[in-house]
C-alpha positions as CSV (number, residue, x, y, z in Angstrom):
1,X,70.5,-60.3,-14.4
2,X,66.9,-60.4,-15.4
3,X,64.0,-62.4,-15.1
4,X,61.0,-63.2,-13.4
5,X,62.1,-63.7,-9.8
6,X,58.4,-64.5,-8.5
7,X,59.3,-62.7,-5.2
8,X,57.5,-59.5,-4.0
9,X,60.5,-56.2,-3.4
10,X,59.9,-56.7,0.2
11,X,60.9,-60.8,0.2
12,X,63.5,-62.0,1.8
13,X,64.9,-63.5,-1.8
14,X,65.1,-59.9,-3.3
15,X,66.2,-58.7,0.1
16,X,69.3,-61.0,-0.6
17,X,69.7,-60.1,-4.0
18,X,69.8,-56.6,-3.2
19,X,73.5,-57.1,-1.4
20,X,75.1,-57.5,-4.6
21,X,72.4,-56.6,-7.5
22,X,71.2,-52.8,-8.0
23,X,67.2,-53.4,-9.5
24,X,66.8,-50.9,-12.4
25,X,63.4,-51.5,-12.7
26,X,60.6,-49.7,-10.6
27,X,59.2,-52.1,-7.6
28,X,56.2,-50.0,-7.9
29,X,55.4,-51.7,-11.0
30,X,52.8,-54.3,-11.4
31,X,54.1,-57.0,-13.8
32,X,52.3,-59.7,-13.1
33,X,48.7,-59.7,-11.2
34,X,48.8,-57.0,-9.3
35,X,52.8,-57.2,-7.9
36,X,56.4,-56.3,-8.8
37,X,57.9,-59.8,-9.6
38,X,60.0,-59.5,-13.3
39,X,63.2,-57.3,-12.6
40,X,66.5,-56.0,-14.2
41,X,69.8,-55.5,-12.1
42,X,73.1,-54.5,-12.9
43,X,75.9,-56.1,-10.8
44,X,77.2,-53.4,-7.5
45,X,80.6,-55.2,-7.5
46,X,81.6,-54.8,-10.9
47,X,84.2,-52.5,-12.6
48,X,81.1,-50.8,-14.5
49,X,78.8,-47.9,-14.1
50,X,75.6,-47.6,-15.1
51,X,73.1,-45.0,-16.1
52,X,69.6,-45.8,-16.6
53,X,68.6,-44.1,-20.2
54,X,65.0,-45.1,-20.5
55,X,63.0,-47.3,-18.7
56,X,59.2,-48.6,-19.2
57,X,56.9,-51.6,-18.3
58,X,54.9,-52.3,-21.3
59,X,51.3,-53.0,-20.7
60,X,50.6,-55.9,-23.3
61,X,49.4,-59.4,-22.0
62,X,48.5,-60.9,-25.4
63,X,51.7,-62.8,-25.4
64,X,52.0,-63.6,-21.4
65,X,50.2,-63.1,-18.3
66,X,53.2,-60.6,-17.5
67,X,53.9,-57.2,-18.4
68,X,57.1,-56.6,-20.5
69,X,59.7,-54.7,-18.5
70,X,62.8,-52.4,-20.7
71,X,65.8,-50.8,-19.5
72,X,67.9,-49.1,-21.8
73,X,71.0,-48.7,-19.7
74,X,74.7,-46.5,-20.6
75,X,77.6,-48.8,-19.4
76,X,81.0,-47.3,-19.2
77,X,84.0,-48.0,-16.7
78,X,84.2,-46.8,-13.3
């Protein structure tokens, strides 16, 4: 799951996506003036692991008022 969720880590909407949803990106970023709102998860209840290989917010605006976030992630089985 990705997107811009336009909720702060501390919200009660991340708060509730946090019960099934592990966020791969850093809350500590600031994507969008001044906050953490644009995130990547990987799905807790699945029959996956992940490993997070690399993972960067890209400090560009010329194409939106938010900073690109990547995750490069390993998937395998559990």
């Amino acid at each position: 799951l990705a997107g811009d969720m336009n909720s702060v880590p501390t919200s009660e909407p991340q708060k509730i996506l946090r019960k099934a949803f592990h966020p791969f990106t850093d809350s500590t970023w600031q994507t969008c003036e001044g906050t953490c709102i644009d995130y990547i998860y990987g799905c807790t209840n699945s029959n996956f692991k992940y490993s997070v290989k690399q993972k960067q917010m890209v400090e560009e605006k010329m194409a939106s008022d938010h900073y690109p976030v990547f995750i490069r992630i390993g998937v395998s089985r559990r």
